[in-house]
SEZA-368053 format. One record per residue: x, y, z of N, C-alpha, C in turn; residue in one letter; chain; residue number from 1. Coordinates in steps of 0.1 Angstrom, whole numbers, m for minus. Example, Ala and Ser with C-alpha at 12.3 -4.5 7.8 and 13.67 -1.06 7.14 Angstrom:
2
{n_xx: 132	n_yy: m57	n_zz: 78	ca_xx: 123	ca_yy: m45	ca_zz: 78	c_xx: 132	c_yy: m33	c_zz: 78	res: A	chain: A	n: 1}
{n_xx: 128	n_yy: m22	n_zz: 71	ca_xx: 137	ca_yy: m11	ca_zz: 71	c_xx: 129	c_yy: 0	c_zz: 79	res: S	chain: A	n: 2}
//
This chain:
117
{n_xx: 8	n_yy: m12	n_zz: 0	ca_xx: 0	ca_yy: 0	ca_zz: 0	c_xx: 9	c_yy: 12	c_zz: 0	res: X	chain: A	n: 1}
{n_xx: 4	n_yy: 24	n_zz: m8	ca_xx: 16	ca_yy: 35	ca_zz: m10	c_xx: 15	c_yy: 41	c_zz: 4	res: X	chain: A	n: 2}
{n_xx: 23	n_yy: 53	n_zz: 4	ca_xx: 24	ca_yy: 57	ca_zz: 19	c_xx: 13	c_yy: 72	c_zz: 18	res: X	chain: A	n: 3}
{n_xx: 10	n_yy: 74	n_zz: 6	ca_xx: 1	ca_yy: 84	ca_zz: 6	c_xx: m16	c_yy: 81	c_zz: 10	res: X	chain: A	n: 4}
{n_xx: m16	n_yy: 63	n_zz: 6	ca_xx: m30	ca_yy: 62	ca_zz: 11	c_xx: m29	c_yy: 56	c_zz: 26	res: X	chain: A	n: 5}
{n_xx: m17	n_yy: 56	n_zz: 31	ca_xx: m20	ca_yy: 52	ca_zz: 48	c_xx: m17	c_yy: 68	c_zz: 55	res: X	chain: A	n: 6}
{n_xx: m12	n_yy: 84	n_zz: 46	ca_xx: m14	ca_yy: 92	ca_zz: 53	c_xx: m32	c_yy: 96	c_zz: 49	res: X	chain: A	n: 7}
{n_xx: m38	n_yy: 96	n_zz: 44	ca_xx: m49	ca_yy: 101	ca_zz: 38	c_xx: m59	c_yy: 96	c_zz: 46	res: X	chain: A	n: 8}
{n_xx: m59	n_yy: 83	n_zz: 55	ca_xx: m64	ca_yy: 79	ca_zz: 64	c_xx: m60	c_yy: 82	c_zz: 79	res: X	chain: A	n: 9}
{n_xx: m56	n_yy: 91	n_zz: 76	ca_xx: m56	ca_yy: 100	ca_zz: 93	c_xx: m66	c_yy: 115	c_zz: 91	res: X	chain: A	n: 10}
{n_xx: m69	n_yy: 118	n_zz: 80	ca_xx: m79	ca_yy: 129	ca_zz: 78	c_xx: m72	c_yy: 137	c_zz: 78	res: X	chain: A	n: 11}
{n_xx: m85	n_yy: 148	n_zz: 73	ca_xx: m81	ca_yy: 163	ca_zz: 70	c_xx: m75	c_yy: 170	c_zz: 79	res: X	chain: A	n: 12}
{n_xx: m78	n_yy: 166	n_zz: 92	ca_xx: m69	ca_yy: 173	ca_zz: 104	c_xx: m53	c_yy: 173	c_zz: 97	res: X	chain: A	n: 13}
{n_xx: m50	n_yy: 163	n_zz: 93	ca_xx: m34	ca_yy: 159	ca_zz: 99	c_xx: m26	c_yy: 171	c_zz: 87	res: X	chain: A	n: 14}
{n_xx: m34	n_yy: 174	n_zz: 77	ca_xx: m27	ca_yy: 181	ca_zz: 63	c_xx: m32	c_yy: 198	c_zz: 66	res: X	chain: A	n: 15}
{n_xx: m42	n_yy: 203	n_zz: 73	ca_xx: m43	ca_yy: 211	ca_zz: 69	c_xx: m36	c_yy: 224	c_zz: 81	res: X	chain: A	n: 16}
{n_xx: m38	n_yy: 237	n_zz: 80	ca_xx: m37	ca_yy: 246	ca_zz: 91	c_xx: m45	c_yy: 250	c_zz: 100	res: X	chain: A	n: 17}
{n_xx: m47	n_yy: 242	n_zz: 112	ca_xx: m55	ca_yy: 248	ca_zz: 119	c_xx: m52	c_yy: 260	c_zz: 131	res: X	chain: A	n: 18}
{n_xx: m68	n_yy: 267	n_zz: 132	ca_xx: m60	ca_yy: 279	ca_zz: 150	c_xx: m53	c_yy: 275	c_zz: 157	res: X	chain: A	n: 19}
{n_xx: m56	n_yy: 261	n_zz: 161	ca_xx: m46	ca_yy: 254	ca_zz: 170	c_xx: m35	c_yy: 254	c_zz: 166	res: X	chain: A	n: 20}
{n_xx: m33	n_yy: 249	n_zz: 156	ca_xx: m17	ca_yy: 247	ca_zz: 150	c_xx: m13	c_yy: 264	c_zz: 147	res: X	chain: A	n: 21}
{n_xx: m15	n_yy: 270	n_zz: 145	ca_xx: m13	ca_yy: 285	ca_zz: 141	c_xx: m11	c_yy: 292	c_zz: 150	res: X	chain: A	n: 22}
{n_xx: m17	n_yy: 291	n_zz: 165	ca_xx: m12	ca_yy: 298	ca_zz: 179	c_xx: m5	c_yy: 285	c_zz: 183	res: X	chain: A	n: 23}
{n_xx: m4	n_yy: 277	n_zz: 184	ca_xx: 13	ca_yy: 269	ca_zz: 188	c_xx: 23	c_yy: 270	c_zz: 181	res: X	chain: A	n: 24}
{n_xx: 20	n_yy: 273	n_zz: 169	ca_xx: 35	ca_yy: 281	ca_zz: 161	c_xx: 38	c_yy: 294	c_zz: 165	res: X	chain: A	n: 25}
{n_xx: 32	n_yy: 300	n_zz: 166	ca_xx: 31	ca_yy: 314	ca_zz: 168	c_xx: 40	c_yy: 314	c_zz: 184	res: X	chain: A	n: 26}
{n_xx: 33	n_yy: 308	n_zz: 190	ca_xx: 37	ca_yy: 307	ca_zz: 205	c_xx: 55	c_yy: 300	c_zz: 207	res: X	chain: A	n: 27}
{n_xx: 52	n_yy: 290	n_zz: 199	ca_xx: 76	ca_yy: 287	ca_zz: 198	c_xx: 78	c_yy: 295	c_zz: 190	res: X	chain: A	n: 28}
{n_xx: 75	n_yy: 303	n_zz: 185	ca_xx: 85	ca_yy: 312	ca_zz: 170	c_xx: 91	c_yy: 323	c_zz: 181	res: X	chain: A	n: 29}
{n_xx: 78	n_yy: 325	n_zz: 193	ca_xx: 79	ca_yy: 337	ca_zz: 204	c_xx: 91	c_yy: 330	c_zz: 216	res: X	chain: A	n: 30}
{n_xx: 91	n_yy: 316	n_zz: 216	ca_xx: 96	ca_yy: 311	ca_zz: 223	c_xx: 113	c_yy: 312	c_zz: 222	res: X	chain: A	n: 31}
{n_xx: 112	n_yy: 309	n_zz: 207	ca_xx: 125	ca_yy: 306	ca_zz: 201	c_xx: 131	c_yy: 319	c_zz: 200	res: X	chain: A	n: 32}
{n_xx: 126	n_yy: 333	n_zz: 197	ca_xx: 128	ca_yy: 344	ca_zz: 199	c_xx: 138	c_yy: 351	c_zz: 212	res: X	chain: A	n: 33}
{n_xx: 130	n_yy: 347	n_zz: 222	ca_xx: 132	ca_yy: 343	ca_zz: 233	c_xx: 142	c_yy: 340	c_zz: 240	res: X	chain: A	n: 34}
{n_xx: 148	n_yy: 328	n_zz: 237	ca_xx: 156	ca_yy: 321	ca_zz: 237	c_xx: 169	c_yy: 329	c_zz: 227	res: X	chain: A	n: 35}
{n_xx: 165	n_yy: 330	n_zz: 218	ca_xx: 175	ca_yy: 335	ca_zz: 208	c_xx: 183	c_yy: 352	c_zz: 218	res: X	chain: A	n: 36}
{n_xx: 176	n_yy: 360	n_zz: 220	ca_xx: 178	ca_yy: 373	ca_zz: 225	c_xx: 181	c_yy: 368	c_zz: 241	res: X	chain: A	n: 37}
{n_xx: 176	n_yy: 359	n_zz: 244	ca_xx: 184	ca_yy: 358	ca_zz: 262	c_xx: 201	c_yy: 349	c_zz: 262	res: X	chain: A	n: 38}
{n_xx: 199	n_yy: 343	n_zz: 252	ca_xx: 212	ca_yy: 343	ca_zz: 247	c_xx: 224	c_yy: 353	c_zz: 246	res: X	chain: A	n: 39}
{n_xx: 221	n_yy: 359	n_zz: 235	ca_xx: 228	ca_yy: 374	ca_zz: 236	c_xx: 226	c_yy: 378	c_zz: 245	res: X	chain: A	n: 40}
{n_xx: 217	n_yy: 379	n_zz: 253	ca_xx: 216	ca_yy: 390	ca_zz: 266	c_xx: 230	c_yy: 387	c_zz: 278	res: X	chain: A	n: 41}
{n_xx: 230	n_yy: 369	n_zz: 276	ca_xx: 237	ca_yy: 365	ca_zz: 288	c_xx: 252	c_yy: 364	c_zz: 284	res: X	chain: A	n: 42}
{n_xx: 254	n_yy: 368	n_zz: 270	ca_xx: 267	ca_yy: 369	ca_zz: 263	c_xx: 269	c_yy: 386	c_zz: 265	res: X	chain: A	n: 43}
{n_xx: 264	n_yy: 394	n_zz: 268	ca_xx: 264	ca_yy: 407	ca_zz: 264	c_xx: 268	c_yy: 409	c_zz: 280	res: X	chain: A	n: 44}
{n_xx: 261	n_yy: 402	n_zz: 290	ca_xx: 263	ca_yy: 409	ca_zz: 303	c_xx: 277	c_yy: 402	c_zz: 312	res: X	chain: A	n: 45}
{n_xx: 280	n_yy: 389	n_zz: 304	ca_xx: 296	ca_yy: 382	ca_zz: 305	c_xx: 304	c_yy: 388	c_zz: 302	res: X	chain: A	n: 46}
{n_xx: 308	n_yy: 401	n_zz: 291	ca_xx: 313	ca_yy: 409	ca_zz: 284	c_xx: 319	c_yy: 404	c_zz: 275	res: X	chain: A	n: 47}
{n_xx: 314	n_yy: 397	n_zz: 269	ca_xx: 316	ca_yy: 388	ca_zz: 256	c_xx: 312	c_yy: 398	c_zz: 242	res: X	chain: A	n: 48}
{n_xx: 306	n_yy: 404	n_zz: 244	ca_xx: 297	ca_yy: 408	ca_zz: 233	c_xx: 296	c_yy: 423	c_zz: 240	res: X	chain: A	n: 49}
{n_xx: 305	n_yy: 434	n_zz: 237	ca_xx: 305	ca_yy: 447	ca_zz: 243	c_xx: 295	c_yy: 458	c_zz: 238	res: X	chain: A	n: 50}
{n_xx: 284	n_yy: 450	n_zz: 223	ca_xx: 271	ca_yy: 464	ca_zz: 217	c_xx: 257	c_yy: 459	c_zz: 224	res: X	chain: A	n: 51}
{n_xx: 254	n_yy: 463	n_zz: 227	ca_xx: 243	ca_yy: 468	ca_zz: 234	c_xx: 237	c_yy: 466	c_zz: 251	res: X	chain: A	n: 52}
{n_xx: 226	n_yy: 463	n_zz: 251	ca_xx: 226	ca_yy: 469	ca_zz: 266	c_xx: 222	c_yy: 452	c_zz: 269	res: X	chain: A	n: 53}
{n_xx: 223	n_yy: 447	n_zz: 284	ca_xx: 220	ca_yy: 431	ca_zz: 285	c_xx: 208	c_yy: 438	c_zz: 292	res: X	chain: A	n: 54}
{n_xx: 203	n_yy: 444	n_zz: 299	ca_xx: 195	ca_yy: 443	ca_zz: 309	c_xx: 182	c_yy: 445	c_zz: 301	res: X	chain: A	n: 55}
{n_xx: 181	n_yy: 453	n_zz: 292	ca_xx: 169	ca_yy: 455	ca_zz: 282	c_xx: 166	c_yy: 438	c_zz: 273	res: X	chain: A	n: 56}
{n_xx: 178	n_yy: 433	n_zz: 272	ca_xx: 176	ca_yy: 418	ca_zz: 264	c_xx: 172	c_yy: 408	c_zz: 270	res: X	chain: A	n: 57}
{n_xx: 178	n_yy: 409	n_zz: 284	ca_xx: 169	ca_yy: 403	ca_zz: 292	c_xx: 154	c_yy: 404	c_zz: 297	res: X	chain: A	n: 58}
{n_xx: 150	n_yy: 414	n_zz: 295	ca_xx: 133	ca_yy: 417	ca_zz: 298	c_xx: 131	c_yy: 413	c_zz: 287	res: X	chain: A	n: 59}
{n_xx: 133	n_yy: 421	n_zz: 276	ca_xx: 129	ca_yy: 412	ca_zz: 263	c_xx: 126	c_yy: 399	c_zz: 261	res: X	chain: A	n: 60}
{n_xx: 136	n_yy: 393	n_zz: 266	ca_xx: 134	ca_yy: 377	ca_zz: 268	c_xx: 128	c_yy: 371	c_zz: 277	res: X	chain: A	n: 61}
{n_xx: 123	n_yy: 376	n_zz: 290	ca_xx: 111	ca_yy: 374	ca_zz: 297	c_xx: 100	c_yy: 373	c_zz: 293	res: X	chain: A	n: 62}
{n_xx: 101	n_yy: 387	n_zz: 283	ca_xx: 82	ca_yy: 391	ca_zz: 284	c_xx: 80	c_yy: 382	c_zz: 268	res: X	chain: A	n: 63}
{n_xx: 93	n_yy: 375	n_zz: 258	ca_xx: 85	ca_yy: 369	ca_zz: 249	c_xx: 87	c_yy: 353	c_zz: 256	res: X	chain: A	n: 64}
{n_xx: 97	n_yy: 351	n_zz: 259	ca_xx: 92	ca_yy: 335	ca_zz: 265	c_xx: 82	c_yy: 333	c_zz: 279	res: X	chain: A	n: 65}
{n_xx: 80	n_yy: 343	n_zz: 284	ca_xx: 61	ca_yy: 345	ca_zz: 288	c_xx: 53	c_yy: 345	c_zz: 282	res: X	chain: A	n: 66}
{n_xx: 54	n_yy: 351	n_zz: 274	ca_xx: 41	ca_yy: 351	ca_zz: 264	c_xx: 43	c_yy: 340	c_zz: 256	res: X	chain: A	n: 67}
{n_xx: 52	n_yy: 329	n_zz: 251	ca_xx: 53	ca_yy: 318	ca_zz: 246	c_xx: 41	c_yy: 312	c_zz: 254	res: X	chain: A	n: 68}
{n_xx: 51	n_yy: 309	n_zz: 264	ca_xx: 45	ca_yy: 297	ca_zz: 276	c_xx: 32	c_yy: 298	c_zz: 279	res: X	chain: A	n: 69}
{n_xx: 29	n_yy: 312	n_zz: 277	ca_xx: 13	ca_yy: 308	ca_zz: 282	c_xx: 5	c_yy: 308	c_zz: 268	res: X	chain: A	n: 70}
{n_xx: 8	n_yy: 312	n_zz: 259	ca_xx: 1	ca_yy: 311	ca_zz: 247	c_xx: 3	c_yy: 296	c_zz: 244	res: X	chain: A	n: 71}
{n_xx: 11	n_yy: 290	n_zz: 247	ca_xx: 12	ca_yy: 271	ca_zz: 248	c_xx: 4	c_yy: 266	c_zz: 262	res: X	chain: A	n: 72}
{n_xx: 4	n_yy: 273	n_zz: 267	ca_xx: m5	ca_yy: 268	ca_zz: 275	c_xx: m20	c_yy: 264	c_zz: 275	res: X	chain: A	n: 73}
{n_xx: m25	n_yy: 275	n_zz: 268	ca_xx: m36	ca_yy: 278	ca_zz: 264	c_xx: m41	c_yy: 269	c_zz: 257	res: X	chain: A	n: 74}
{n_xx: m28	n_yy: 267	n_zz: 246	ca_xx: m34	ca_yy: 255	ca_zz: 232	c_xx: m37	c_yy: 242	c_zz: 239	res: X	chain: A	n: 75}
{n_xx: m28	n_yy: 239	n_zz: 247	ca_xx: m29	ca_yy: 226	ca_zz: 256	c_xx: m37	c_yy: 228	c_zz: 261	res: X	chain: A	n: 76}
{n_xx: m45	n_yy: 236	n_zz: 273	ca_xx: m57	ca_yy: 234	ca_zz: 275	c_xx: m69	c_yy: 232	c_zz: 267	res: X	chain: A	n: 77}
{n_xx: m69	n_yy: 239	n_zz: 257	ca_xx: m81	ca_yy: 240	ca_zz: 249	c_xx: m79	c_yy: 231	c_zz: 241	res: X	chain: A	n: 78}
{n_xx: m68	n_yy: 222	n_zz: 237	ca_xx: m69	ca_yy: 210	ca_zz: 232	c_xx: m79	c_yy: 199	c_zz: 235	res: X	chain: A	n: 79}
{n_xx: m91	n_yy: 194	n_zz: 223	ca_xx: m101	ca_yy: 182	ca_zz: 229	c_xx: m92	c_yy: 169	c_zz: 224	res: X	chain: A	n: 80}
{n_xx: m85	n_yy: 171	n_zz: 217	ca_xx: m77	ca_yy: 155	ca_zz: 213	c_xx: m61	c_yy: 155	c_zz: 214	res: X	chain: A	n: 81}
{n_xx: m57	n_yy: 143	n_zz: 211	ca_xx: m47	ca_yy: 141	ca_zz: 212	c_xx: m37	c_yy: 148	c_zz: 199	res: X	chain: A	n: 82}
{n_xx: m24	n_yy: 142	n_zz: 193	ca_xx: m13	ca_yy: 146	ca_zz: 186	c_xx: m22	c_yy: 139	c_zz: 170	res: X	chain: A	n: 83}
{n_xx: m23	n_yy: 150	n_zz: 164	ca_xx: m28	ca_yy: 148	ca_zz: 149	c_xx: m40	c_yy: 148	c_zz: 143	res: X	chain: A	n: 84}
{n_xx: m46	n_yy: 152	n_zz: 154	ca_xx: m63	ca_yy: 163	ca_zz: 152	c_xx: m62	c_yy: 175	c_zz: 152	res: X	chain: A	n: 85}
{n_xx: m53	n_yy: 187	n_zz: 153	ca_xx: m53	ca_yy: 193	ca_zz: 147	c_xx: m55	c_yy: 205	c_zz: 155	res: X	chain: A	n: 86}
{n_xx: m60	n_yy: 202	n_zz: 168	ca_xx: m58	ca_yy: 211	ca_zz: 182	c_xx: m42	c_yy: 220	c_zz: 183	res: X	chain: A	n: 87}
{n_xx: m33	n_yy: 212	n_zz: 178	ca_xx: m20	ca_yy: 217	ca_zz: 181	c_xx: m14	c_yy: 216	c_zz: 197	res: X	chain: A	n: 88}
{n_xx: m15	n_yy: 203	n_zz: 201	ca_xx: m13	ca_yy: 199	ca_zz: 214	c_xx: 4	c_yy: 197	c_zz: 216	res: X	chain: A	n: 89}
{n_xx: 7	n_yy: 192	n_zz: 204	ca_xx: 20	ca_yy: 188	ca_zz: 206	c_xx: 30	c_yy: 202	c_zz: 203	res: X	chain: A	n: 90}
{n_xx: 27	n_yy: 212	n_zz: 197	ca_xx: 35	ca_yy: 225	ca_zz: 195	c_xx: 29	c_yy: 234	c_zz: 210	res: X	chain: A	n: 91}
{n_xx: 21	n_yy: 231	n_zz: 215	ca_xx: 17	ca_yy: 234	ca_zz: 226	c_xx: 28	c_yy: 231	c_zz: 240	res: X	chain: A	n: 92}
{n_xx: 31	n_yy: 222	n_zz: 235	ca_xx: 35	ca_yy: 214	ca_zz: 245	c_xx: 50	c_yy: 218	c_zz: 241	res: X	chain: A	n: 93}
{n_xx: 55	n_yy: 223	n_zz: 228	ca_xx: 71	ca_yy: 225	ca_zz: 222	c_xx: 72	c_yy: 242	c_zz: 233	res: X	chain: A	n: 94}
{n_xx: 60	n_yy: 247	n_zz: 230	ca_xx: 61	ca_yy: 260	ca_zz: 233	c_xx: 61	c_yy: 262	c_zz: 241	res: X	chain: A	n: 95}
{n_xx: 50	n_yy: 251	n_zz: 252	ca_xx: 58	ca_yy: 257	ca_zz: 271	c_xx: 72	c_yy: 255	c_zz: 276	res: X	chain: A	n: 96}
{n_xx: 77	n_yy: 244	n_zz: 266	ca_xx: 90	ca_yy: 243	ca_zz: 268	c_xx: 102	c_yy: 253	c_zz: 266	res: X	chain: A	n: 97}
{n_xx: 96	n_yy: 254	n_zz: 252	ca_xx: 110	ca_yy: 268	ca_zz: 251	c_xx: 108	c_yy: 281	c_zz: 257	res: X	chain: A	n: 98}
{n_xx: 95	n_yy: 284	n_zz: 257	ca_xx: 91	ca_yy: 295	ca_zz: 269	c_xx: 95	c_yy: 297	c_zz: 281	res: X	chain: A	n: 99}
{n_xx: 98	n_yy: 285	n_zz: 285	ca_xx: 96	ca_yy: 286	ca_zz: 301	c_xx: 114	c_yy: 286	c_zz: 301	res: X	chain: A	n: 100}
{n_xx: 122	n_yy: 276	n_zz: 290	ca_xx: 136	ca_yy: 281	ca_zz: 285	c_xx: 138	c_yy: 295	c_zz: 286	res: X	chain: A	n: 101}
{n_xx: 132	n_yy: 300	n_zz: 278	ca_xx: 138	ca_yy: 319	ca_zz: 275	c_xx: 136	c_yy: 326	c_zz: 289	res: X	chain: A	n: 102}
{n_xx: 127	n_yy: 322	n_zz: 298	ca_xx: 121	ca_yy: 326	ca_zz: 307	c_xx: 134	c_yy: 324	c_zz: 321	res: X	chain: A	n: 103}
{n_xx: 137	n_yy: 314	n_zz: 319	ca_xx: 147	ca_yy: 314	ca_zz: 328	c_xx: 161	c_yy: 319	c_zz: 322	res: X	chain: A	n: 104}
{n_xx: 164	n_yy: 315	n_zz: 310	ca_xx: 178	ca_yy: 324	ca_zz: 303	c_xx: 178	c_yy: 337	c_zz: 306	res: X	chain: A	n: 105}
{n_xx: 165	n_yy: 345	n_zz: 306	ca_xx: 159	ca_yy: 362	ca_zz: 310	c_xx: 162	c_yy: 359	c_zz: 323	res: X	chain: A	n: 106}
{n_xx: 159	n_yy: 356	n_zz: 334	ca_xx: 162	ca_yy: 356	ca_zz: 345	c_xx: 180	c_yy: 356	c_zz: 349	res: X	chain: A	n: 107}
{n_xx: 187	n_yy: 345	n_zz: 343	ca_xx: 201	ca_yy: 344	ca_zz: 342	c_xx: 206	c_yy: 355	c_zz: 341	res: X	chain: A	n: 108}
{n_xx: 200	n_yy: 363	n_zz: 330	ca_xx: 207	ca_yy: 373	ca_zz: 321	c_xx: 207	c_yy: 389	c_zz: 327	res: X	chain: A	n: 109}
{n_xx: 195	n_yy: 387	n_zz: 335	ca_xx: 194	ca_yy: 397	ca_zz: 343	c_xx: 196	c_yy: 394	c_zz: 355	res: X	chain: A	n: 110}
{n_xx: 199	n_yy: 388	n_zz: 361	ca_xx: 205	ca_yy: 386	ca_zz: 377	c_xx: 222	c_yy: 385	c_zz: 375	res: X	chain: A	n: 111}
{n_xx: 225	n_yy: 383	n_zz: 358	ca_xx: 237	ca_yy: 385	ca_zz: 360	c_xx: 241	c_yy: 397	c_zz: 355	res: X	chain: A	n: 112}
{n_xx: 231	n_yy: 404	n_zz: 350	ca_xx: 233	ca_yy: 421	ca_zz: 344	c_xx: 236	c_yy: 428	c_zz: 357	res: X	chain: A	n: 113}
{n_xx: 224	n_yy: 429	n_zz: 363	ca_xx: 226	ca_yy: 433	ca_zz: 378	c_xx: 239	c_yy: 431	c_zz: 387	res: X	chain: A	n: 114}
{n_xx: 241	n_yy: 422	n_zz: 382	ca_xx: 256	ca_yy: 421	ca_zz: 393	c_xx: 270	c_yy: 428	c_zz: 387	res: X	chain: A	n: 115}
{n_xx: 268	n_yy: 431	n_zz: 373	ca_xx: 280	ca_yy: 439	ca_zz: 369	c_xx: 276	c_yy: 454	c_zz: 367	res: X	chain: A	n: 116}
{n_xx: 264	n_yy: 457	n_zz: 373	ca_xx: 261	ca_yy: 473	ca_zz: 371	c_xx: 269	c_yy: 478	c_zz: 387	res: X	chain: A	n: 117}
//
């Protein structure tokens, strides 16, 4: 049996874009963002990286891997099924993770900003 008629029997969920899947992307892209800038933030306040400011990159990185995590939160609760119905449970579930990542890298970044001001 080809492999296109054993995906075509998982439904239209599994192919198309749903809200669900659309705010759990939305929510890691914020995550990964997140993550990306608390990075720099915690390279910037090491003095590794002497342009710009760490303490600003760090809130930055708070308030978007917060808003990840709870916008994955959300999907996961409002999820009625499991992984491949179309709820977006499983990017839900990517997104409290990297959220809650950026969320503490922001924390890092500014408890270590603070200590070289």
């Amino acid at each position: 049996m080809p492999v296109h008629h054993l995906l075509a029997d998982a439904g239209v969920g599994a192919y198309t874009m749903t809200a669900g899947r659309l705010w759990a992307l939305a929510a890691m892209l914020l995550g990964v963002a997140g993550v990306v800038v608390g990075g720099l933030a915690l390279a910037r306040s090491a003095g590794r990286i002497g342009i710009g400011d760490a303490r600003s990159g760090a809130l930055v990185t708070l308030v978007a891997g917060a808003a990840g995590a709870v916008i994955g939160g959300v999907v996961v609760a409002a999820a009625e099924g499991g992984p491949g119905t179309g709820y977006g449970i499983v990017g839900g579930y990517i997104a409290l993770v990297v959220g809650l990542g950026a969320v503490v890298l922001g924390g890092l970044a500014l408890a270590r900003s603070r200590r070289t001001d």
